[in-house]
C-alpha positions, 0 to 999 in steps of 0.5 A: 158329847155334852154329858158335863152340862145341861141343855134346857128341855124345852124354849122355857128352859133353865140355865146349866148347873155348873158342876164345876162351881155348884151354881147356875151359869149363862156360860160353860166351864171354858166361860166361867173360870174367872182365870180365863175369862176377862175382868167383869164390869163393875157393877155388871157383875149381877147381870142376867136375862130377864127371862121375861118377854116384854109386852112390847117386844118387837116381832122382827127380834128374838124373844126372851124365851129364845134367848133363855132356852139355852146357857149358850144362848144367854151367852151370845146375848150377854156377851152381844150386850158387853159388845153393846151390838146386837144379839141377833145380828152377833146369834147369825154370824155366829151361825154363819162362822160355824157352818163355816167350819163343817166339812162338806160331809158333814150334812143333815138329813130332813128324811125326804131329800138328799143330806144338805150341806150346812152352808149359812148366809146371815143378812144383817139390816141396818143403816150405815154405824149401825154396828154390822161390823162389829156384830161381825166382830164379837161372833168372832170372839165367840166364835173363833177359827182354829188354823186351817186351810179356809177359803177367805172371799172377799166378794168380788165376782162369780169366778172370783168366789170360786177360785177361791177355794183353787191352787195352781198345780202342776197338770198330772197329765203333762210331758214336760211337767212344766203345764199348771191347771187350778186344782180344788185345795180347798172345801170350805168358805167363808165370806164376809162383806159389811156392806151389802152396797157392794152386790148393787156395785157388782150388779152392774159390772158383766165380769159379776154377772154370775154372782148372784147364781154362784152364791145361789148354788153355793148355799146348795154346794151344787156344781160350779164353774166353766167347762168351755175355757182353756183348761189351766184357767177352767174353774170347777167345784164339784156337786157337795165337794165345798161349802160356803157361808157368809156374812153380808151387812146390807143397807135399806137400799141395797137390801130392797133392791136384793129383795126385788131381785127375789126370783134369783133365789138369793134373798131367801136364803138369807137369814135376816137380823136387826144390826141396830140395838134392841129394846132388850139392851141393858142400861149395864153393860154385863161381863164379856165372856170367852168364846162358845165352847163345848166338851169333848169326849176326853173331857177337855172344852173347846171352842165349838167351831174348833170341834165342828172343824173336826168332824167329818163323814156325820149325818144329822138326823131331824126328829121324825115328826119334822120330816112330816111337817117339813114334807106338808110344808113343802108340798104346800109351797109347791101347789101355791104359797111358792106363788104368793109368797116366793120369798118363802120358797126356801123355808123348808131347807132354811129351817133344817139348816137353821135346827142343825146348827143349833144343834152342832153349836150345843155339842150335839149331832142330831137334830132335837125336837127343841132345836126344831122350835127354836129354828122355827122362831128363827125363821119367823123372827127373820121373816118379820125382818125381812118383811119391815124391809120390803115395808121400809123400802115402799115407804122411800119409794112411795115418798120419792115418788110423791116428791117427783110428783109434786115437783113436776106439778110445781113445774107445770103450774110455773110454766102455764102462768109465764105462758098466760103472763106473756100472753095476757101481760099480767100474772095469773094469781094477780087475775084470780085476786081480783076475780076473787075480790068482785065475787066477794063484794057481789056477795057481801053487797054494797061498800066494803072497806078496802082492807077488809077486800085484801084480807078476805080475798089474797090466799097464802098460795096466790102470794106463795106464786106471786113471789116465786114468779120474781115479782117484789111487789104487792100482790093486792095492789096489783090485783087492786089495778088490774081490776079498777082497769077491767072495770070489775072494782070500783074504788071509793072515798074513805078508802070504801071498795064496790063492785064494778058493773063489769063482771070477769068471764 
């Protein structure tokens, strides 16, 4: 299936040789004929991944040893890079539109469990012009859908996803032929939605209370739908009769609160990645490539979700040494991390999954121990994200909680010194400044220069009240008479202050 180009044997693989052209390429033949390609940059020409890991490199993002594993990997860079969007978010919503296209009887085998269905779901984080949409975007142009019969889900509500993939037909089993049910036509979806804000929206409406459960199921392709309504409107979807995947851009709000929402099973599902530009951005933009291609067994190269459209009744097997390791792995989640990590507890499937499509997007149907890694990279990298999420999002609960803190303590303060302003006639920091004032003369002892008193004794904080209190005045001048009046001060001539023989409770 991909006899016409080299795929790279390990993490620190080489690019293709392009048999075509004698040289070493970051794209296949489709990519590199300079007649179906789009004009280069000027001056970006020269461009290719450092296939050097920074020393700086942040663990939330692919590394470079991910990146140069493969020709079609530094492709979605390079052409994520031309897009000025980022790599990783573009890498998963690639994923996501060609597990779009697999037939639901295309699977992969981990060796324990039932053949999966590929469905994928991309998280991609970033604050609102981050560039989720256009992460969107560019996947599109490497990953483009041939014309078929695709359920399109814009999302709205749990019954809503799956009418999607219905028709209205005419009931077999009628007499007069006139009766109509809704009839599955349809056995793969792709939703899109470039703001997560939209789940936090649904989540309070009861018509999509559902949603989140549909979504879940749907990533396992397990039976859906209604079996108590009438039976032209009863939606239905049988157990691995679909697939669906989806592209959801998520703010930090919306995506801390679908993490606390961690027990529906939603959150690990997702494939987290950074829609905001990395510190692998070049300062050039490089040349824009076409889409993914692969080389089919009649020598023509296609679109990779073109020829994943095509498949049908394949199961992909995994490396005997991963069904091992996903069998320990899932053992462990079972008797203790699913409990203190149970954002953790879909791993084993995600990675599969994750291998799978990688190796479906290299023109192969079967799993390779390399795939394995780099999907354990994956899933490693959208850990880190999802962790700098729930991180992001105790931060601006920690701060908004402090803020409430401190206004309500603010408000107690300026509430107890009316009161005692009422009761005593006098405000509170005016008390304390003379108070202050007798301790400090007492101190000092003998006669002390007036304004020596005032500097000594009025805090920032005490003037800070004073004024908020709407008192226009001089906070000394007032604690000056208060305490000549309380017999606490005893002023001088030559502007000379002492302590006065009363002393303040």
């Amino acid at each position: 299936m991909t006899d016409t180009f080299d795929l790279a044997a390990n993490l620190l693989g080489v690019p293709a040789l392009c048999e075509q052209h004698g040289q070493y390429l970051p794209c296949q033949h489709m990519q590199c004929r300079s007649e179906e390609r789009e004009p280069s940059v000027e001056g970006d020409a020269d461009w290719m991944p450092s296939g050097e890991v920074a020393d700086d490199a942040p663990e939330d993002r692919l590394p470079d040893t991910f990146w140069n594993a493969t020709p079609t990997l530094q492709q979605i860079r390079q052409m994520s890079h031309a897009r000025r969007t980022s790599p990783d978010a573009v890498f998963h919503a690639v994923l996501a539109r060609t597990a779009a296209m697999a037939d639901p009887t295309v699977r992969v085998d981990n060796g324990i469990h039932q053949p999966a269905t590929l469905g994928w779901y991309c998280g991609l984080f970033g604050p609102s012009g981050s560039g989720k949409g256009q992460a969107e975007n560019t996947a599109e142009e490497l990953a483009p859908f041939p014309n078929i019969d695709l359920a399109y889900i814009d999302i709205s509500t749990g019954q809503g996803l799956i009418a999607a993939y219905l028709d209205l037909d005419i009931d077999p089993d009628g007499d007069d032929g006139k009766k109509k049910i809704l009839v599955q036509r349809r056995t793969r979806g792709y939703a899109l939605a470039t703001e997560g804000s939209i789940l936090e929206q649904m989540a309070q409406m009861s018509a999509a209370a559902t949603l989140n459960g549909v979504l879940c199921k749907a990533w396992m392709s397990e039976r859906q739908g209604t079996s108590n309504a009438e039976v032209e409107r009863r939606r239905a979807l049988p157990k691995g009769a679909y697939t669906l995947s989806m592209s959801l851009g998520v703010q930090e709000e919306p995506a801390a609160k679908l993490l606390e929402m961690g027990s529906i099973g939603l959150p690990q599902r997702l494939a987290w990645a950074h829609a905001t530009l990395g510190p692998d951005t070049p300062k050039k933009r490089p040349a824009r490539t076409g889409p993914v291609a692969v080389t089919t067994k009649n020598g023509e190269d296609t679109p990779v979700t073109f020829w994943v459209a095509s498949l049908r009744n394949i199961v992909i097997p995994v490396p005997e040494h991963v069904t091992q390791e996903l069998d320990d792995l899932g053992l462990e989640i079972s008797f203790g991390r699913g409990q203190e990590a149970p954002l953790d507890t879909h791993e084993p499937l995600w990675r599969v999954k994750g291998s799978a499509l990688l190796a479906l997007l290299h023109g192969r149907t079967s799993v390779t121990a390399e795939d394995w890694d780099m999907a354990t990279v994956m899933w490693q990298t959208s850990r880190k994200v999802r962790d700098s999420v729930q991180e992001a999002a105790r931060r601006r609960m920690q701060a908004e909680q402090d803020a409430r803190r401190a206004e309500a303590v603010q408000t107690a303060v300026e509430s107890q010194a009316a009161v005692y302003e009422v009761m005593n006639g006098v405000h509170p920091s005016v008390v304390n400044v003379a108070k202050r004032a007798h301790r400090y003369l007492i101190r000092q002892g003998g006669e002390i220069p007036v304004r020596d008193v005032n500097r000594a004794c009025v805090a920032t904080k005490d003037r800070d009240k004073y004024r908020s209190s709407g008192e226009d005045g001089s906070l000394w001048a007032a604690a000056l008479q208060h305490g000549c009046e309380q017999g606490w001060l005893v002023p001088l001539q030559g502007g000379l202050l002492a302590a006065g023989s009363v002393a303040p409770e």
